[in-house]
C-alpha positions in Angstrom: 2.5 25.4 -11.8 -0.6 24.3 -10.1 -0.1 24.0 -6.9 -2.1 20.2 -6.1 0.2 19.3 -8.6 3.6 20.3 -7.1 2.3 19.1 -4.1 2.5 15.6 -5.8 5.6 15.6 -6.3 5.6 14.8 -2.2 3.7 11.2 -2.7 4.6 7.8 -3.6 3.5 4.4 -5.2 5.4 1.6 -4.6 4.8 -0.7 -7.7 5.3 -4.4 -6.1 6.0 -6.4 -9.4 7.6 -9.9 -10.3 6.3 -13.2 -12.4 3.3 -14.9 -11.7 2.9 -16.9 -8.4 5.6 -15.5 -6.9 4.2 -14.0 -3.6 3.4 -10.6 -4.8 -0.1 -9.9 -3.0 0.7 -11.3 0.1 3.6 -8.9 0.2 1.5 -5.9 -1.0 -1.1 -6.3 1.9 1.6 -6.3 4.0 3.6 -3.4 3.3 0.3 -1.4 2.1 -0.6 -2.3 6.3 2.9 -1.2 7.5 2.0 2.4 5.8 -1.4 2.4 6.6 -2.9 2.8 3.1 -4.8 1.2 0.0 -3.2 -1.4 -2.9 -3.9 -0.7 -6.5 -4.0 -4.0 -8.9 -2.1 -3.8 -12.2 -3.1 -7.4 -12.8 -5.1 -7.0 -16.2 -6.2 -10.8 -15.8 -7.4 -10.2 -12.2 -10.3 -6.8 -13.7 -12.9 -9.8 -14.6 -15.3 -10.8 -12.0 -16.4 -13.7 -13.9 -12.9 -15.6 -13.5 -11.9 -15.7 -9.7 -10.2 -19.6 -9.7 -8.1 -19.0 -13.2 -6.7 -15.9 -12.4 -5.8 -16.3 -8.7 -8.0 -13.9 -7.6 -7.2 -12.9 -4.1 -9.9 -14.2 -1.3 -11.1 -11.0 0.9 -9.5 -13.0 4.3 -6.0 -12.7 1.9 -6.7 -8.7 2.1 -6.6 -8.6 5.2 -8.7 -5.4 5.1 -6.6 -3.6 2.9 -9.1 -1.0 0.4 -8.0 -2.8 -3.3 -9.0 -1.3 -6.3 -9.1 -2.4 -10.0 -10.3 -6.2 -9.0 -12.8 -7.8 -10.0 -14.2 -4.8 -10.7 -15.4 -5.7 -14.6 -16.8 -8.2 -16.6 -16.0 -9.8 -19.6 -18.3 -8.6 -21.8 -17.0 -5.1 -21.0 -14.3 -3.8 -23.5 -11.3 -2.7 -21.4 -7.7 -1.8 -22.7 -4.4 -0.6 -21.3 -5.3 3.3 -22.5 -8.5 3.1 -20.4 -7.0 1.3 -17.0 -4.3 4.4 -17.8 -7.0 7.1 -17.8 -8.8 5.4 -15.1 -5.6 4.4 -12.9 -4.1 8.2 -13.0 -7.5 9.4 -12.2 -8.1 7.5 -9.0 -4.1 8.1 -8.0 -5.1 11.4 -8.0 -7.9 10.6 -5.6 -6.2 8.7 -3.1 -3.0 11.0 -3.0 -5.2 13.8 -1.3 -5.8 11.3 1.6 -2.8 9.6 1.4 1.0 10.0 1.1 1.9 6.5 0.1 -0.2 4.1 -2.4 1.1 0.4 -3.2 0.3 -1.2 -6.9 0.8 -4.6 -7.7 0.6 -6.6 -10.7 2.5 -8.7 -13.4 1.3 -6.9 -16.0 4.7 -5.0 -17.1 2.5 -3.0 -19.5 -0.2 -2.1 -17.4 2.4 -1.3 -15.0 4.0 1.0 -17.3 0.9 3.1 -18.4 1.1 4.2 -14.8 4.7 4.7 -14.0 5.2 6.5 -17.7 2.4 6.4 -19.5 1.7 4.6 -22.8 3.3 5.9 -26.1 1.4 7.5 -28.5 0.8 4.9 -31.7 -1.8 5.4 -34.8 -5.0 4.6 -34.9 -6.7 1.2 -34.8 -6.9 0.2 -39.2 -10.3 -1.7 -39.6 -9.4 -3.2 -43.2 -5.9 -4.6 -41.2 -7.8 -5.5 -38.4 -10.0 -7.8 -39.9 -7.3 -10.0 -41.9 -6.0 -10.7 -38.5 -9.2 -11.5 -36.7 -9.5 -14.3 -40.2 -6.0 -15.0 -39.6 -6.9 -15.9 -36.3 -10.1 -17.7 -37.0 -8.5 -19.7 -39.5 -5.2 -20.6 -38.6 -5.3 -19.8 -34.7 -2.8 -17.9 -32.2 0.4 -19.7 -33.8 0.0 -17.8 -37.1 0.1 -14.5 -35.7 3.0 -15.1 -33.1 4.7 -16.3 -36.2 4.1 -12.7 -38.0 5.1 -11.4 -35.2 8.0 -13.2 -34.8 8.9 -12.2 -38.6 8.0 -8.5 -38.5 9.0 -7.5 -34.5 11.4 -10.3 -33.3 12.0 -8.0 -30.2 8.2 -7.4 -29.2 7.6 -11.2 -29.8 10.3 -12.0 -27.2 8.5 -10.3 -24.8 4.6 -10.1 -24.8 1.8 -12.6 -23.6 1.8 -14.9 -26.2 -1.7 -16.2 -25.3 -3.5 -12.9 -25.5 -4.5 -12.4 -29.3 -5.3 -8.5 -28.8 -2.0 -7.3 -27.6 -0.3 -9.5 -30.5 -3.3 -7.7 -33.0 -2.5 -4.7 -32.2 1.5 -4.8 -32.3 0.7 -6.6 -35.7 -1.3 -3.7 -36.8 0.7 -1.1 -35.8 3.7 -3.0 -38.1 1.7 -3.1 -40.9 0.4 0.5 -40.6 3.9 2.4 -40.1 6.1 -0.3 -41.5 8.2 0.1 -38.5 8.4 -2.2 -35.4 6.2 -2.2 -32.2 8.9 -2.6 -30.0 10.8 0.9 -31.7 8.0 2.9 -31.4 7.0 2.0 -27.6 10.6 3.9 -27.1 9.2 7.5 -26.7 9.9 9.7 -23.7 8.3 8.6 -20.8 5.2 11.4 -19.6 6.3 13.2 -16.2 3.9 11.7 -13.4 3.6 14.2 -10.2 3.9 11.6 -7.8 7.7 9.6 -7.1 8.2 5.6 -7.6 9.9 3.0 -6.6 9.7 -0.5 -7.9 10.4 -3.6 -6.0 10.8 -6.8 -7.7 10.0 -10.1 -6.7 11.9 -12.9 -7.8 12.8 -16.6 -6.9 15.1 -19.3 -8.0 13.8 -20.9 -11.1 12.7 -24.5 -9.7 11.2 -22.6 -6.5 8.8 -20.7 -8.7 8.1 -23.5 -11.1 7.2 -25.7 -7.8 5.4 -23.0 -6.9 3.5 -22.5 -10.1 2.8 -26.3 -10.1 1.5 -25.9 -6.6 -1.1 -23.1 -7.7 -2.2 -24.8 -11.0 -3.2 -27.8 -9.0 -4.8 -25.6 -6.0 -7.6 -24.2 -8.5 -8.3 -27.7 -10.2 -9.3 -28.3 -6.7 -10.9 -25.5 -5.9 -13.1 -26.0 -9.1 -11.3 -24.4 -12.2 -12.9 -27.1 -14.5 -16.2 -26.2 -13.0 -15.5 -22.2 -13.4 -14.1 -23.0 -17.2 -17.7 -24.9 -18.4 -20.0 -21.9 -16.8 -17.7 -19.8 -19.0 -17.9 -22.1 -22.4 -20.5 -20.3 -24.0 -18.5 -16.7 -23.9 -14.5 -18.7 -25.1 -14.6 -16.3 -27.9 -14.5 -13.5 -25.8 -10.7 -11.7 -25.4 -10.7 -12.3 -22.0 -11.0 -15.6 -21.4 -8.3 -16.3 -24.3 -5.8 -16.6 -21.3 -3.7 -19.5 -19.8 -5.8 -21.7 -17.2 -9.3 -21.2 -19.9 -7.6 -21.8 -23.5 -6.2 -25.2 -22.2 -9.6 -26.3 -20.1 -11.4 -24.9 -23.4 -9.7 -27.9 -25.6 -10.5 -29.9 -23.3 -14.3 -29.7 -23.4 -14.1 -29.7 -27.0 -12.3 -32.8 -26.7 -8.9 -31.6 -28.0 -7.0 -33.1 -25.0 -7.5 -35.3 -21.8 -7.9 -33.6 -18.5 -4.7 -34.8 -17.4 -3.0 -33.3 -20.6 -4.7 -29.7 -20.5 -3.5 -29.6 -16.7 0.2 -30.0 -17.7 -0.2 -27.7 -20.4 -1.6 -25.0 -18.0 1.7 -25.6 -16.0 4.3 -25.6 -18.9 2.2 -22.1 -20.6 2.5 -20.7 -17.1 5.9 -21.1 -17.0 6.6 -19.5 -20.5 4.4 -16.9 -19.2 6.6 -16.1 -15.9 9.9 -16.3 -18.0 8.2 -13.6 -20.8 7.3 -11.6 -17.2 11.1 -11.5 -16.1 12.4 -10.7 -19.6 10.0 -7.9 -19.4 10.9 -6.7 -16.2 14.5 -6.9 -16.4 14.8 -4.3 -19.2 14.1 -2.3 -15.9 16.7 -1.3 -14.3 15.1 0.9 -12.0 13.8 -2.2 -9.8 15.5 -3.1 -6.8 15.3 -6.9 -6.2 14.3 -9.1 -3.4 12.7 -12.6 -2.2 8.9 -12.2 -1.8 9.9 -13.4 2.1 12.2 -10.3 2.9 9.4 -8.1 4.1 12.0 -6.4 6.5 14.3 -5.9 3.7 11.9 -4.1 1.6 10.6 -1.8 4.0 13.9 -0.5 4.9 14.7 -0.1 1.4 11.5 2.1 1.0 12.0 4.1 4.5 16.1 4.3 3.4 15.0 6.1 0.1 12.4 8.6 1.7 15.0 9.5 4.5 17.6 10.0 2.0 16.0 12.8 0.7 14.6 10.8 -2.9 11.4 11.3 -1.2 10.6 14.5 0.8 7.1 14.4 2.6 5.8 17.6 4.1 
């Protein structure tokens, strides 16, 4: 065995997960702080430097002087997927494990979040004959169709992914229609041994708490100038990226779809669908210990518990 690699086995990432607007990068500056060392961002809406307002993306007064990687660290235009931020992800772990002993991720993207923890399962190839019926199903009959094929052919997967983002939904639909099997069944593989240890803690509040909160945001970024970010962006809607909650609805909008007033309560109602698909993803998990984003105390003496304990042995 090569030695770097045993040596791994010595380091940790604490992944700091949990539904949208819940607290979680507040909490990851601090505990990243308390062990002196750098946050990695499993947020796939929060790579895109173009949308900052929509996606929350955090102010560099809310880092606190924290090193964060993966945000705001692509564009739009670039083509980016869960098997790249894997490759990439593991590679600069690697990096920052020979400087550091502890690394904190954050994000609530469950996917992206498992591509690091246990790496993605091997599925066939992208089809470009299926691929295309999609993309016209898409065109022609919008995001509802393929949620409802979805629904039809992987009742399970459908239950749990970002219904607003037409490329994972593509791709699980593909993948259907290739094997003739479903998604979710063949995302059950063996997870790939990592040579570092993790422990996930999960963020989580009452229901009407996090709904005021989400409220609280969605209003917070009209005022901030979300409407304003939204028309600069028009001209690229098409693109996969912006096909997210906060742009799709502001999108209608300027095509004169809806009133202002309406799009606003739609991005609040598809944000809460969103948080509930993020907890019935995370829940499956029962590796995640559970707290309030305010029990900062709490968490760190869960994470200093399990390191004395002998789960984790530093050199």
């Amino acid at each position: 065995m090569n030695p770097k690699n045993n040596s791994r086995k010595n380091k940790l990432l604490i992944v700091i997960l949990g539904p949208t607007a819940v607290g979680k990068t507040s909490l990851a500056v601090r505990v990243a702080a308390h062990y002196m060392t750098e946050v990695l961002s499993a947020d796939s809406r929060q790579f895109y430097r173009e949308m900052s307002i929509g996606t929350a993306l955090p102010e560099k007064d809310e880092l606190k002087g924290v090193p964060h990687h993966f945000l705001a660290n692509r564009s739009i235009h670039d083509d980016f997927n869960v098997y790249q931020y894997e490759k990439d992800a593991i590679t600069l772990l690697d990096s920052i494990f020979d400087r550091q002993k502890i690394l904190v991720m954050v994000g609530g993207s469950g996917l992206y979040i498992d591509a690091v923890c246990k790496g993605i399962d091997e599925l066939p190839d992208a089809d470009d004959k299926i691929r295309q019926q999609l993309k016209q199903v898409h065109e022609k009959e919008g995001l509802e169709a393929l949620c409802r094929m979805l629904r039809d052919l992987d009742p399970e997967y459908h239950a749990v992914v970002d219904q607003n983002n037409p490329n994972r939904i593509m791709r699980a639909l593909e993948v259907c229609m290739i094997t003739g099997e479903k998604f979710s069944s063949l995302r059950k593989n063996k997870a790939r041994e990592r040579q570092f240890r993790v422990i996930k803690i999960g963020l989580d509040l009452p229901r009407e708490e996090l709904f005021e909160r989400i409220h609280n945001r969605v209003d917070a970024m009209m005022d901030k100038g979300l409407l304003e970010e939204v028309r600069r962006l028009y001209p690229y809607r098409a693109l996969n990226a912006l096909k997210t909650v906060g742009y799709k609805e502001l999108f209608d909008h300027l095509d004169g779809k809806a009133e202002l007033g309406q799009a606003i309560e739609k991005i609040k109602t598809n944000t809460r669908r969103y948080a509930k698909r993020q907890l019935t993803w995370f829940k499956r998990d029962h590796s995640i210990q559970w707290f309030r984003p305010d029990e900062v105390e709490k968490i760190i003496e869960y994470v200093d518990g399990s390191l004395v304990t002998g789960k984790m042995e530093f050199n």
